[in-house]
N, CA, C and O atoms as CSV, one atom per row, in Angstrom:
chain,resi,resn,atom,element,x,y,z
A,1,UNK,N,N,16.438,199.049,182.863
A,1,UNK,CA,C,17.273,198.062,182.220
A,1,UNK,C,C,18.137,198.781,181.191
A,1,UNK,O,O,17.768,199.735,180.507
A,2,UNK,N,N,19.036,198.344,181.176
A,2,UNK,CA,C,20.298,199.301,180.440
A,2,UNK,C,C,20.767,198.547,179.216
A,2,UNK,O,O,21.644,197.757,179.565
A,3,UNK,N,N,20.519,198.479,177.884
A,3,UNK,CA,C,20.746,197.794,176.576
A,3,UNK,C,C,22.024,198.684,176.102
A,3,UNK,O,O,22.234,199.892,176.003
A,4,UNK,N,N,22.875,197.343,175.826
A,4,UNK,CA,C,24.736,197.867,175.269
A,4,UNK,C,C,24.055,196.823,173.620
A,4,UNK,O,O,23.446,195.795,173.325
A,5,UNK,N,N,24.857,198.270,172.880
A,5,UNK,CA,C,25.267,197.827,171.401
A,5,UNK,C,C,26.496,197.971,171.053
A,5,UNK,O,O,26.685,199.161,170.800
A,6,UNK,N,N,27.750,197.142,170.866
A,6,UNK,CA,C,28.930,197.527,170.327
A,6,UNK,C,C,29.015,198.309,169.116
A,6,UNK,O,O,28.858,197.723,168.045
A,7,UNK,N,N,29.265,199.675,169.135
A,7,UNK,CA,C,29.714,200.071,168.393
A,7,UNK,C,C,31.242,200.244,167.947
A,7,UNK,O,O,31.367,201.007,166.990
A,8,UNK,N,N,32.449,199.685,168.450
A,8,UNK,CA,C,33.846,199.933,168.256
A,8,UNK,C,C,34.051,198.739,166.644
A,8,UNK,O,O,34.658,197.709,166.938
A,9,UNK,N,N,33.659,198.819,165.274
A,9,UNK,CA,C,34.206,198.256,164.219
A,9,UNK,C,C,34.860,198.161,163.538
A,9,UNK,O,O,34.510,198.862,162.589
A,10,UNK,N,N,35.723,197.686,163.346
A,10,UNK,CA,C,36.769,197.637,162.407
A,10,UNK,C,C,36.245,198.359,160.898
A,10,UNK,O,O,35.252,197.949,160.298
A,11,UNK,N,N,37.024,199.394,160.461
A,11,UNK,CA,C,36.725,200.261,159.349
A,11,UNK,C,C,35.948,199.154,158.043
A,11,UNK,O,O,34.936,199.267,157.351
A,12,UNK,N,N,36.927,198.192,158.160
A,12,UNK,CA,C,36.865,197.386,156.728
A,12,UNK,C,C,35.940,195.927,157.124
A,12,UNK,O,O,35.811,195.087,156.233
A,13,UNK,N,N,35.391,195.710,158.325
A,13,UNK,CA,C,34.537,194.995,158.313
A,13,UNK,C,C,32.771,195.589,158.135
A,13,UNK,O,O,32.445,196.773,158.049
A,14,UNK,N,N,31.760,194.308,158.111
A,14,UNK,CA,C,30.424,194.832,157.866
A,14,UNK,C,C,29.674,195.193,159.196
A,14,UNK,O,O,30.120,194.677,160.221
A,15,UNK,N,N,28.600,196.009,159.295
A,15,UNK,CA,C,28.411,196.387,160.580
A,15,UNK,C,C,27.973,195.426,161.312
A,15,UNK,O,O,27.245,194.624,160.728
A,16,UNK,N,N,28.234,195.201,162.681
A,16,UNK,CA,C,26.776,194.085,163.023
A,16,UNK,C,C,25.911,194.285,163.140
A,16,UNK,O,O,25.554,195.422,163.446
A,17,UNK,N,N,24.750,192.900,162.891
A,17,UNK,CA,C,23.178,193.218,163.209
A,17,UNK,C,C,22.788,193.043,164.309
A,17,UNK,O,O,22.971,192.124,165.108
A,18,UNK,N,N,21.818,194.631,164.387
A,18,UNK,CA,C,20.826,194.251,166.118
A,18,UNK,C,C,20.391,192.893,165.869
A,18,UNK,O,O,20.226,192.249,164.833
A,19,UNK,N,N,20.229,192.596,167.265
A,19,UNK,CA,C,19.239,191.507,167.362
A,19,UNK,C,C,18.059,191.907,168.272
A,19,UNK,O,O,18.299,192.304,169.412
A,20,UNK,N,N,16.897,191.826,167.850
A,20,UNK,CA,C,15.446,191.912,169.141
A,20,UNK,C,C,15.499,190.819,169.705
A,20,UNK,O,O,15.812,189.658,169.441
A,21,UNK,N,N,15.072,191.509,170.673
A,21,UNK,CA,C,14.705,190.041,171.989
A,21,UNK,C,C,13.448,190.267,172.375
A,21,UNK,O,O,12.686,191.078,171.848
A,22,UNK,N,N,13.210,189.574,173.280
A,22,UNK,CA,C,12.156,189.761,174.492
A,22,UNK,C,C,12.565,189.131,175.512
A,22,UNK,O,O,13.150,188.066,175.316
A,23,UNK,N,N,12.347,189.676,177.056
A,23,UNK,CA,C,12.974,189.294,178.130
A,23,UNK,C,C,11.644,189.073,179.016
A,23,UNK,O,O,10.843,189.980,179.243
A,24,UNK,N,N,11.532,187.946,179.419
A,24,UNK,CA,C,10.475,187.465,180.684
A,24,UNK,C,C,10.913,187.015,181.876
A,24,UNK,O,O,11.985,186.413,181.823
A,25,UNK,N,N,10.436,187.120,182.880
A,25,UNK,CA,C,11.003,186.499,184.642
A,25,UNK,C,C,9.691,185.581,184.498
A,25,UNK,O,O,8.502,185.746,184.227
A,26,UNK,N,N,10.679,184.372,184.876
A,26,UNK,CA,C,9.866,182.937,185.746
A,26,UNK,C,C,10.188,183.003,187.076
A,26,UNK,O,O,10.811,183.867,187.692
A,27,UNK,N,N,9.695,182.007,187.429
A,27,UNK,CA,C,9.690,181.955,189.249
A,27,UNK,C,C,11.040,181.784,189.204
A,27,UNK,O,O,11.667,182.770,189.590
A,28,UNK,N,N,11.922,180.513,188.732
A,28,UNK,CA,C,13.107,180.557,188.868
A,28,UNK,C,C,14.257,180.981,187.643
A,28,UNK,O,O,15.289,180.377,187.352
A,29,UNK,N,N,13.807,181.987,187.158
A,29,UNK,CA,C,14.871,182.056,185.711
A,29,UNK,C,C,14.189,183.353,184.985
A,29,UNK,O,O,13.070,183.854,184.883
A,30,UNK,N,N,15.774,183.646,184.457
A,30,UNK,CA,C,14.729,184.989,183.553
A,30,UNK,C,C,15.320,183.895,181.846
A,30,UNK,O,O,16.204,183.074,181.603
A,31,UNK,N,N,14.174,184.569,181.057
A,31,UNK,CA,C,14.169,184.386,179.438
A,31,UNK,C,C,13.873,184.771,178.818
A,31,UNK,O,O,12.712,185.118,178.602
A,32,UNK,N,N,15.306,184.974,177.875
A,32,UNK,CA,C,15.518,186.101,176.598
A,32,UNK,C,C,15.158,185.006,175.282
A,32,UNK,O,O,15.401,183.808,175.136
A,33,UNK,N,N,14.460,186.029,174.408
A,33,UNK,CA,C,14.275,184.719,172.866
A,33,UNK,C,C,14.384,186.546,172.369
A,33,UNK,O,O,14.028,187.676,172.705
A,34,UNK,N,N,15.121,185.806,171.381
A,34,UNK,CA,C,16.108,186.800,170.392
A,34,UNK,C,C,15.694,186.216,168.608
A,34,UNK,O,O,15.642,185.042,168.241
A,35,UNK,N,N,15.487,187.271,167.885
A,35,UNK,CA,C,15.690,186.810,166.722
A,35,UNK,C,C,16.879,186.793,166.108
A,35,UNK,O,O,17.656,187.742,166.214
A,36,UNK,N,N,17.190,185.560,165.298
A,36,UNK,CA,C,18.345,185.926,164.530
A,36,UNK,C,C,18.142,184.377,163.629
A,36,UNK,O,O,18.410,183.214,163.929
A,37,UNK,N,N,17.622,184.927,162.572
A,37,UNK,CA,C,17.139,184.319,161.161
A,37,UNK,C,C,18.656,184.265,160.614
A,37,UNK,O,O,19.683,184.924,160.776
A,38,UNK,N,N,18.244,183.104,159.865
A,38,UNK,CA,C,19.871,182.409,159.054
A,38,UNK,C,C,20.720,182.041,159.474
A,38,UNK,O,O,21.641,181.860,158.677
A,39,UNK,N,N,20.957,181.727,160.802
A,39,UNK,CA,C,21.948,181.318,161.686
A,39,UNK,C,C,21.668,179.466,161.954
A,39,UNK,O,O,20.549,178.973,161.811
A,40,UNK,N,N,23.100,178.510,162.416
A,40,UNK,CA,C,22.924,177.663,162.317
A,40,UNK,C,C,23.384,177.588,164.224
A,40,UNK,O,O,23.957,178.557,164.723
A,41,UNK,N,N,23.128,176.674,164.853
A,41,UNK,CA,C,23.348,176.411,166.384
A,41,UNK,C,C,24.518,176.773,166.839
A,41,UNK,O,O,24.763,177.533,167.776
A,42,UNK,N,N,25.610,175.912,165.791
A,42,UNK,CA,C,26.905,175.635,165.704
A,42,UNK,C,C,27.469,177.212,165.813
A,42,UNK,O,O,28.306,177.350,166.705
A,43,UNK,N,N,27.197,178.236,165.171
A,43,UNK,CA,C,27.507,179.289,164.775
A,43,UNK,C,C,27.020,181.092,166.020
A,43,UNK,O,O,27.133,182.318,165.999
A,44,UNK,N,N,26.622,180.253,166.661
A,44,UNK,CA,C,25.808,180.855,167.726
A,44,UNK,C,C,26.662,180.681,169.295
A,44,UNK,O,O,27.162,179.611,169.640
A,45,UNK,N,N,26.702,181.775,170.020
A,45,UNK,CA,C,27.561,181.830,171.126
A,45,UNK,C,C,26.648,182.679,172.572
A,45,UNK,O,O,26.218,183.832,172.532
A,46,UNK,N,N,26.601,182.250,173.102
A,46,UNK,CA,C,25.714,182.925,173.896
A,46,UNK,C,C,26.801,183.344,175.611
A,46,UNK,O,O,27.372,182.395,176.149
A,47,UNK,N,N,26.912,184.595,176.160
A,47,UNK,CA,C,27.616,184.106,177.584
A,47,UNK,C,C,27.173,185.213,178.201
A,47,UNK,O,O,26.610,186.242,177.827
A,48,UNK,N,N,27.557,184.772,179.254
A,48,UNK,CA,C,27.448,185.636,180.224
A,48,UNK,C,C,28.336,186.124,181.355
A,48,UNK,O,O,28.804,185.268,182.106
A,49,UNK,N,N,28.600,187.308,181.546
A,49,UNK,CA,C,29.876,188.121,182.298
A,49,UNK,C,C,29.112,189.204,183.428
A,49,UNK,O,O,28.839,190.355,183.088
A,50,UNK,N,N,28.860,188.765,184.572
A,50,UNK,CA,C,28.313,189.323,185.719
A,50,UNK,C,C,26.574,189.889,185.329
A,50,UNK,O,O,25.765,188.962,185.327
A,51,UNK,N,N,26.193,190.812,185.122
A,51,UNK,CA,C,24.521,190.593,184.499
A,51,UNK,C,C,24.650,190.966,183.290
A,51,UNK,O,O,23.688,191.439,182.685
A,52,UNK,N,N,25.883,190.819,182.708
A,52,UNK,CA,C,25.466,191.022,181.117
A,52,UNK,C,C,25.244,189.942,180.594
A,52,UNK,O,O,25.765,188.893,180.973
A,53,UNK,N,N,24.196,190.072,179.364
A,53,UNK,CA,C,24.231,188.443,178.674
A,53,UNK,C,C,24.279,189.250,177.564
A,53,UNK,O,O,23.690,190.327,177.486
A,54,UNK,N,N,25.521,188.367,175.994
A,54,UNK,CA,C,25.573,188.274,175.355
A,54,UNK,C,C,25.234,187.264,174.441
A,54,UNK,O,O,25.480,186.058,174.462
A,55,UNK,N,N,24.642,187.946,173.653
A,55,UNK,CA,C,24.206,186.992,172.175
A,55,UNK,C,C,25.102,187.428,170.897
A,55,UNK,O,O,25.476,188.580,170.675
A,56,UNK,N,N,25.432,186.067,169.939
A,56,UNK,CA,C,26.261,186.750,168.886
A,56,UNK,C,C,26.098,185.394,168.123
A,56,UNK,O,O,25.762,184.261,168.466
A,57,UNK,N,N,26.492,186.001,166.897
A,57,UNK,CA,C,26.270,184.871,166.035
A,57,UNK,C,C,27.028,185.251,164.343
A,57,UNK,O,O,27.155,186.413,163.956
A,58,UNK,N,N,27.284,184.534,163.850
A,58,UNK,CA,C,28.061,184.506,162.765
A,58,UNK,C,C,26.975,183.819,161.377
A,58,UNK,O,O,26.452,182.705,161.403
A,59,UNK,N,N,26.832,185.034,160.034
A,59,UNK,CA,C,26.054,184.429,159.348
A,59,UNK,C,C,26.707,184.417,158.010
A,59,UNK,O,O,27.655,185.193,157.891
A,60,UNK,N,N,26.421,183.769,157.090
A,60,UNK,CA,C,27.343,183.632,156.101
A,60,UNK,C,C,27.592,185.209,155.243
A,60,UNK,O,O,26.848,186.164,155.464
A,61,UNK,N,N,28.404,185.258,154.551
A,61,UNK,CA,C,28.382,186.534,153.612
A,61,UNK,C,C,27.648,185.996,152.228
A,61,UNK,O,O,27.671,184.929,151.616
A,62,UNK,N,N,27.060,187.122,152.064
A,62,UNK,CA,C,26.411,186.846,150.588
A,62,UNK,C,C,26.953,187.174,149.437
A,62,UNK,O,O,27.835,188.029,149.352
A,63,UNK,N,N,26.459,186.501,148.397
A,63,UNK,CA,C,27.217,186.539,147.154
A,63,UNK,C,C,26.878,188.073,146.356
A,63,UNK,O,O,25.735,188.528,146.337
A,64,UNK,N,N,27.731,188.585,145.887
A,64,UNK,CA,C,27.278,190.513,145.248
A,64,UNK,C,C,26.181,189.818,144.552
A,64,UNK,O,O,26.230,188.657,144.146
A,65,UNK,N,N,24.869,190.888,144.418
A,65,UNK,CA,C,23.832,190.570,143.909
A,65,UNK,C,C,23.641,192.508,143.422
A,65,UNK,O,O,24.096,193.528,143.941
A,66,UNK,N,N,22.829,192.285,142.313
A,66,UNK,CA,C,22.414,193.488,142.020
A,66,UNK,C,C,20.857,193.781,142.310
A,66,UNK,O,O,19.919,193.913,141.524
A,67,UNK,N,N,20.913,193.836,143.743
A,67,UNK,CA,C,19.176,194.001,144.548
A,67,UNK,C,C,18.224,194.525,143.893
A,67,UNK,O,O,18.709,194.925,142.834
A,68,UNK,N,N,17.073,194.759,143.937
A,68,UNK,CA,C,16.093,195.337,143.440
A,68,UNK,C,C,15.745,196.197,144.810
A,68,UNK,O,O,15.698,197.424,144.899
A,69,UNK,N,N,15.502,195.170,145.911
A,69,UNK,CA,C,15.365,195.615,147.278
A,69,UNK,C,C,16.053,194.688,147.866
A,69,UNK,O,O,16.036,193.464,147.735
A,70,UNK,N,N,17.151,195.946,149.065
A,70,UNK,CA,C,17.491,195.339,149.952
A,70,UNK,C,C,18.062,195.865,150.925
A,70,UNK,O,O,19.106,196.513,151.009
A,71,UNK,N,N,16.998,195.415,151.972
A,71,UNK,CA,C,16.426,195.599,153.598
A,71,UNK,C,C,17.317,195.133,154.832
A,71,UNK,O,O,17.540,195.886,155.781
A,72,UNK,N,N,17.827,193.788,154.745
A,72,UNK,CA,C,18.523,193.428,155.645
A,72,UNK,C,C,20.157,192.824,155.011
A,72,UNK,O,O,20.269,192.392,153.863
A,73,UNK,N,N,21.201,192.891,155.888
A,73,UNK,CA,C,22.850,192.568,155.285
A,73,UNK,C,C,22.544,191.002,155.835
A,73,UNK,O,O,21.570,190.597,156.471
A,74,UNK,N,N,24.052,190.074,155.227
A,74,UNK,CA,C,24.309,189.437,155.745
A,74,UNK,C,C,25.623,189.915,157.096
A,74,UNK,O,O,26.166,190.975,157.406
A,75,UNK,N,N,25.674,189.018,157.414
A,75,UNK,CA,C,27.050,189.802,158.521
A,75,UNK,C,C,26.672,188.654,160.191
A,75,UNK,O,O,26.042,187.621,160.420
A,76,UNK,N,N,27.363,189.473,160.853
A,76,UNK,CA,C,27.298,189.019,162.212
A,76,UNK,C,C,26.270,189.370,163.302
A,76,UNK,O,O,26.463,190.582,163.394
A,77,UNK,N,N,25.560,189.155,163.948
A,77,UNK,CA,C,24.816,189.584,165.140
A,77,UNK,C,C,25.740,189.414,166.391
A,77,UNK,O,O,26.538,188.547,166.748
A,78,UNK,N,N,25.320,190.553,166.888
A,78,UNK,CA,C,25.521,191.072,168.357
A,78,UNK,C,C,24.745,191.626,168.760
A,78,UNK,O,O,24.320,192.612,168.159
A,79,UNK,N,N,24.000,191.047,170.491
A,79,UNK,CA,C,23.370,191.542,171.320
A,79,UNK,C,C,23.798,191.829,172.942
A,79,UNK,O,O,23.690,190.818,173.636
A,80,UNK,N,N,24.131,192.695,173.449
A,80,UNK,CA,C,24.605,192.217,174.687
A,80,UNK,C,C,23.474,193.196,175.598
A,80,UNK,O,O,23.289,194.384,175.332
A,81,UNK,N,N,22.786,192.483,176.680
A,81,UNK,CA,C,21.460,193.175,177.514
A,81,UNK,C,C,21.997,192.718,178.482
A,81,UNK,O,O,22.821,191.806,178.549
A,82,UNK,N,N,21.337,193.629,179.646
A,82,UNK,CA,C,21.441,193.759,181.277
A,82,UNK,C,C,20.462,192.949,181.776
A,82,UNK,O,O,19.330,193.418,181.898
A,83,UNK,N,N,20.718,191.670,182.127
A,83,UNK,CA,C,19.462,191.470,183.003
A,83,UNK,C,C,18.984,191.922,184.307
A,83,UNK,O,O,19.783,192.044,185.236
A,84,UNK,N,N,17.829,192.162,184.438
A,84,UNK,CA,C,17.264,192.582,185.641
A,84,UNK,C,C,17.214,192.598,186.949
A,84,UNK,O,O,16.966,193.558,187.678
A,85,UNK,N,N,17.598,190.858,187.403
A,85,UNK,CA,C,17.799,190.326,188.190
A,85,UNK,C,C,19.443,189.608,188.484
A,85,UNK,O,O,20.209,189.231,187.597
A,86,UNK,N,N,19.647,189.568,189.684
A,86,UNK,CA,C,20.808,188.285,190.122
A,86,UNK,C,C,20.634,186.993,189.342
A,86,UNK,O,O,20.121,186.039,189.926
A,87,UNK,N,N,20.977,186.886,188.201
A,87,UNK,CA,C,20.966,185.078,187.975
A,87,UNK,C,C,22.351,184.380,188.397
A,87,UNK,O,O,23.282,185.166,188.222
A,88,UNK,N,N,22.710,183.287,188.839
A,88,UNK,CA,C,23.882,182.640,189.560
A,88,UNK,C,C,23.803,181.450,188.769
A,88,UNK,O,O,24.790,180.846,188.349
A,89,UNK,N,N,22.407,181.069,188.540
A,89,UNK,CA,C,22.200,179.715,187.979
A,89,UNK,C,C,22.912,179.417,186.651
A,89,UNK,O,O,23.635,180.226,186.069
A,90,UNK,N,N,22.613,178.084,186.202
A,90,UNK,CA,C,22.527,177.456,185.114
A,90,UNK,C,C,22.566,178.106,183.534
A,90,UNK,O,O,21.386,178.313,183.250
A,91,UNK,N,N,23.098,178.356,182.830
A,91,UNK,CA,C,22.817,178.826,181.623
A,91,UNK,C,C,22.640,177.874,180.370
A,91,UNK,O,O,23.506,177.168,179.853
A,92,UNK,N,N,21.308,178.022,180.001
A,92,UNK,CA,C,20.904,176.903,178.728
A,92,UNK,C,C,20.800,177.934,177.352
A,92,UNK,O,O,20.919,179.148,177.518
A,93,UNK,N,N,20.598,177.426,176.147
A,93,UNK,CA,C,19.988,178.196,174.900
A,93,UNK,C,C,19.657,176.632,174.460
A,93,UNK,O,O,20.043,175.521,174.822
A,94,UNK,N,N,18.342,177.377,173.071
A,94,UNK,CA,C,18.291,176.467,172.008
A,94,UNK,C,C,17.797,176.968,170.387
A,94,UNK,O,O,16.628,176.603,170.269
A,95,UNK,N,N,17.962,177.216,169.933
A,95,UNK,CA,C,17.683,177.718,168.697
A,95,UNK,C,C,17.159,176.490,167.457
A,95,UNK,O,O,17.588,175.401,167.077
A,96,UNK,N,N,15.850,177.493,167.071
A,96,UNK,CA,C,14.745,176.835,165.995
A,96,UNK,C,C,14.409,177.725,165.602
A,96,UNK,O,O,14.109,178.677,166.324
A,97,UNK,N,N,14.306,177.757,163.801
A,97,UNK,CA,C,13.131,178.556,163.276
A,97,UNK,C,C,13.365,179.971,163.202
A,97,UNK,O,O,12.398,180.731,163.244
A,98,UNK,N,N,14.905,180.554,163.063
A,98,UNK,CA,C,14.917,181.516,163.193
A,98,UNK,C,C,15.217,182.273,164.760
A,98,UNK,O,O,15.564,183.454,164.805
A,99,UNK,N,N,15.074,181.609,165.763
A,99,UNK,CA,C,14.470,182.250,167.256
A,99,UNK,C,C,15.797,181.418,168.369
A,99,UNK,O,O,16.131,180.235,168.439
A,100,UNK,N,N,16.055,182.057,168.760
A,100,UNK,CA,C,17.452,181.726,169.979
A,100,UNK,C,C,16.428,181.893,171.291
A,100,UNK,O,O,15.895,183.000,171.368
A,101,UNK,N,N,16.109,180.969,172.281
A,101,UNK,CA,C,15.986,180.556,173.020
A,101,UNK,C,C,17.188,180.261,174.791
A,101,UNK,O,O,17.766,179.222,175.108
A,102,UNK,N,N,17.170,181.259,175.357
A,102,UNK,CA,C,17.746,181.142,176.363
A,102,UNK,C,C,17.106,181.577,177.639
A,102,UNK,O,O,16.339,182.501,177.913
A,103,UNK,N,N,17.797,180.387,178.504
A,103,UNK,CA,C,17.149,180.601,179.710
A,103,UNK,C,C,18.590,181.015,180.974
A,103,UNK,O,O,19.791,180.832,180.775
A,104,UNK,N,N,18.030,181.510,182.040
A,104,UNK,CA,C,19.363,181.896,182.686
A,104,UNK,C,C,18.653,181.374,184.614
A,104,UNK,O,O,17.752,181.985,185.190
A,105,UNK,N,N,19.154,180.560,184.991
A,105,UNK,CA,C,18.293,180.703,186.582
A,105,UNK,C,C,18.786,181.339,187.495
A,105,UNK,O,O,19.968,181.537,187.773
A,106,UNK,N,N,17.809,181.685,188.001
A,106,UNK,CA,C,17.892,183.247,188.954
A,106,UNK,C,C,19.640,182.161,190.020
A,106,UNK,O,O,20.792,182.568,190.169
A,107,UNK,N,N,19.043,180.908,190.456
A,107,UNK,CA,C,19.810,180.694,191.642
A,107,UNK,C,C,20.635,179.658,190.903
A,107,UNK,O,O,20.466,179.246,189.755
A,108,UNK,N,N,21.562,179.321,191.790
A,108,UNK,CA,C,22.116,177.832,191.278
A,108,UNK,C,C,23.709,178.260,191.125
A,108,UNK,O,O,24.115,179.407,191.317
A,109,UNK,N,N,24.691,176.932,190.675
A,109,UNK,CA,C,26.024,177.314,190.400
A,109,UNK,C,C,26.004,177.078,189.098
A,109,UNK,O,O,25.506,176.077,188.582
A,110,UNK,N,N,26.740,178.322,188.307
A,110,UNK,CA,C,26.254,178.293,186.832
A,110,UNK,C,C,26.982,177.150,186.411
A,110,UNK,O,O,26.384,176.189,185.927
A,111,UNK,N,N,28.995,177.167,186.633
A,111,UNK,CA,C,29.720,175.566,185.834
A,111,UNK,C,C,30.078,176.558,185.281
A,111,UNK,O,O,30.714,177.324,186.006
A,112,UNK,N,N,29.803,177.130,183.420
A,112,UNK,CA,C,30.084,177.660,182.699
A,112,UNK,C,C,29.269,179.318,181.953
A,112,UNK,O,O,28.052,179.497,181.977
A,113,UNK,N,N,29.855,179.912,181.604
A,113,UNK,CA,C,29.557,181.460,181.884
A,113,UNK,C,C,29.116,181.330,180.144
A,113,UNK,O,O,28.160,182.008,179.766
A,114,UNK,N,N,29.708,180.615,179.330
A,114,UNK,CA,C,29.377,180.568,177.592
A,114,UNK,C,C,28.973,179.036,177.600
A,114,UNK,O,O,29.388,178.054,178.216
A,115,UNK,N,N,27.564,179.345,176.248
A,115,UNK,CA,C,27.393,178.167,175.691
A,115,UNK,C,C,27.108,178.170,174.134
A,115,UNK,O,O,27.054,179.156,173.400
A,116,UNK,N,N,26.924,176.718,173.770
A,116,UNK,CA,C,26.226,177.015,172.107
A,116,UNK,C,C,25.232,176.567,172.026
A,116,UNK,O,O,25.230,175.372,172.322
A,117,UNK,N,N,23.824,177.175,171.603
A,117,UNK,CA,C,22.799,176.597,171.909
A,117,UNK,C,C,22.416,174.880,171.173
A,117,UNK,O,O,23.230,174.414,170.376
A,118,UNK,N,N,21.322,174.188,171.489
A,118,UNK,CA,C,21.331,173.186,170.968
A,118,UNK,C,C,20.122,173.736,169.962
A,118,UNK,O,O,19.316,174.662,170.046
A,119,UNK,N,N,20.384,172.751,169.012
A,119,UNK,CA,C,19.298,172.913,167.763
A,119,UNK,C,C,17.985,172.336,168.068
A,119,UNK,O,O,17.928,171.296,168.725
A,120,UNK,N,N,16.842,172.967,167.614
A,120,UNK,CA,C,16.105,172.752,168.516
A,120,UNK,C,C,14.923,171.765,167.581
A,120,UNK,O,O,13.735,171.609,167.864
A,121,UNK,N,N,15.554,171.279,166.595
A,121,UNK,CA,C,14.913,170.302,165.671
A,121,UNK,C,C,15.994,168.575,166.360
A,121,UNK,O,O,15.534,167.470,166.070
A,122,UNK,N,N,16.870,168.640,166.916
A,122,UNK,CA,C,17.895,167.656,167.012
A,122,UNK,C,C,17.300,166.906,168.378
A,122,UNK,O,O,16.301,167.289,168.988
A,123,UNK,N,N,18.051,165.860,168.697
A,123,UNK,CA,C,17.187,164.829,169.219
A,123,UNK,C,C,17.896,165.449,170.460
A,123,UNK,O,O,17.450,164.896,171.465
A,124,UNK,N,N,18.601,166.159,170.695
A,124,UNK,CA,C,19.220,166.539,172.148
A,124,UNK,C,C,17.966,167.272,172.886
A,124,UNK,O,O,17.576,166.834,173.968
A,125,UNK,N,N,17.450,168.207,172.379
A,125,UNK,CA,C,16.346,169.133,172.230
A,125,UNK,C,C,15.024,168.667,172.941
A,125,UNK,O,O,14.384,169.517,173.559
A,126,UNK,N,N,14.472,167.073,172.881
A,126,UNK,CA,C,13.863,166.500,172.364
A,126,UNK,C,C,12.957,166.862,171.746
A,126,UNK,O,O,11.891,166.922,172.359
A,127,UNK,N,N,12.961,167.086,170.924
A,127,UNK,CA,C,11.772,167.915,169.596
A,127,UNK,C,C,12.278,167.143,168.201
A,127,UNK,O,O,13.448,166.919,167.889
A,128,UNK,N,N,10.667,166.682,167.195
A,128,UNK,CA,C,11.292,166.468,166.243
A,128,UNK,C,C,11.349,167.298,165.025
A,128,UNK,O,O,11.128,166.813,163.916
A,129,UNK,N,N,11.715,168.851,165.257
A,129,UNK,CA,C,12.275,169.811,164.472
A,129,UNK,C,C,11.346,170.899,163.852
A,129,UNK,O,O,11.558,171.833,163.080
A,130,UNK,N,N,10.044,170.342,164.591
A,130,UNK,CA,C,9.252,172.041,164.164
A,130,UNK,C,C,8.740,173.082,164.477
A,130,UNK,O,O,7.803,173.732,164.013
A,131,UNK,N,N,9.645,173.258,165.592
A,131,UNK,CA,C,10.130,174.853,165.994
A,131,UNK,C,C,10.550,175.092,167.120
A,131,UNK,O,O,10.974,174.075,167.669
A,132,UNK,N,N,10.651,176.382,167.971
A,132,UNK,CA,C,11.505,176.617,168.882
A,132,UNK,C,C,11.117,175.517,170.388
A,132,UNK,O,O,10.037,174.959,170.579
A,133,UNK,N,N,12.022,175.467,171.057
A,133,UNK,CA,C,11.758,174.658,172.210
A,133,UNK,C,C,12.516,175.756,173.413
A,133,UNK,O,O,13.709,175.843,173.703
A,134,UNK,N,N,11.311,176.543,173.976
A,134,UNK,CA,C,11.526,177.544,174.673
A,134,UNK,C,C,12.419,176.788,175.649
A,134,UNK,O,O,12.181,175.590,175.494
A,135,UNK,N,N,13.666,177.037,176.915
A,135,UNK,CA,C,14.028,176.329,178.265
A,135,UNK,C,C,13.042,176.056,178.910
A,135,UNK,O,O,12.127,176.876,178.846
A,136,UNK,N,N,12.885,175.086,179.586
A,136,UNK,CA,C,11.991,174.934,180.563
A,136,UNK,C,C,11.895,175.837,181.649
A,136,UNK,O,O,12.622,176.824,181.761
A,137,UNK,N,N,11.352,175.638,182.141
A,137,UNK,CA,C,10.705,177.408,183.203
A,137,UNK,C,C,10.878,176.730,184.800
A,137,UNK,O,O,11.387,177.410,185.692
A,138,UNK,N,N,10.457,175.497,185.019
A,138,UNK,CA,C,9.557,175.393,185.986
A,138,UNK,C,C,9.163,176.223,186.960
A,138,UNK,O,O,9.754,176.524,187.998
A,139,UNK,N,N,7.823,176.672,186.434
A,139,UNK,CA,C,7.111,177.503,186.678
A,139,UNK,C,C,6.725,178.830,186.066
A,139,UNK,O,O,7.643,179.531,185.640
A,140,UNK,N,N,5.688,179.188,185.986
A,140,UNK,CA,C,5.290,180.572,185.518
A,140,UNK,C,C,5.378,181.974,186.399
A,140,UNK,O,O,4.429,182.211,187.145
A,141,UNK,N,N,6.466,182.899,186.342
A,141,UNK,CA,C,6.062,183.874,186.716
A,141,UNK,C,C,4.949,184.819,187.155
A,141,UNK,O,O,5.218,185.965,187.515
């Protein structure tokens, strides 16, 4: 499996942040859950361009602070991974809790190649908001 990080940045912008994932195969779908803490649904872009899937996301800038410690920036996330398999299908996300939630199905006619995930506390979701709501699988790998 072949993992792309953009490195081409604009001098005067902030770098972007990795994002970790984890990638699993279901019977019909592969699924990536990505961290990316501080992000709101709205702000979150997920697509996909032949087996690449991209993740990205926009987080606020922070106010100058004089740190004591400090570990992580504010800024943008970018992830873009190879999936493993042919997916053709469907592309869903949902994000809770910190955790981006996407599912991709192996078969199917996708419609649309980008989405924004749904929040995964919101009644679209159906969850009433305390915590991630992985895609449905049907079925276990």
């Amino acid at each position: 499996m072949t993992i792309h990080q953009r490195d081409s940045i604009e001098p005067d912008q902030p770098q972007l942040q990795s994002v970790l994932v984890n990638m699993y195969q279901a019977n019909d779908a592969v699924v990536v859950v990505a961290a990316m803490p501080g992000v709101r649904a709205e702000n979150v872009i997920v697509s996909i361009e032949g087996s690449a899937l991209t993740l990205w996301a926009s987080l606020r800038s922070s106010a100058t602070k004089d740190y004591l410690l400090h570990e992580w920036d504010y800024g943008d996330y970018e992830r873009v991974v190879e999936l493993p398999v042919s997916c053709t299908g469907e592309l869903t996300a949902t994000l809770g809790q910190g955790q981006l939630a996407v599912r991709i199905a192996k078969i199917g006619s996708r419609g649309v190649d980008s989405v924004q995930p749904i929040d995964a506390g919101s009644s679209e979701a159906g969850n009433t908001g305390s915590g991630v709501v992985e895609p449905e699988l049907g079925g276990e790998g």
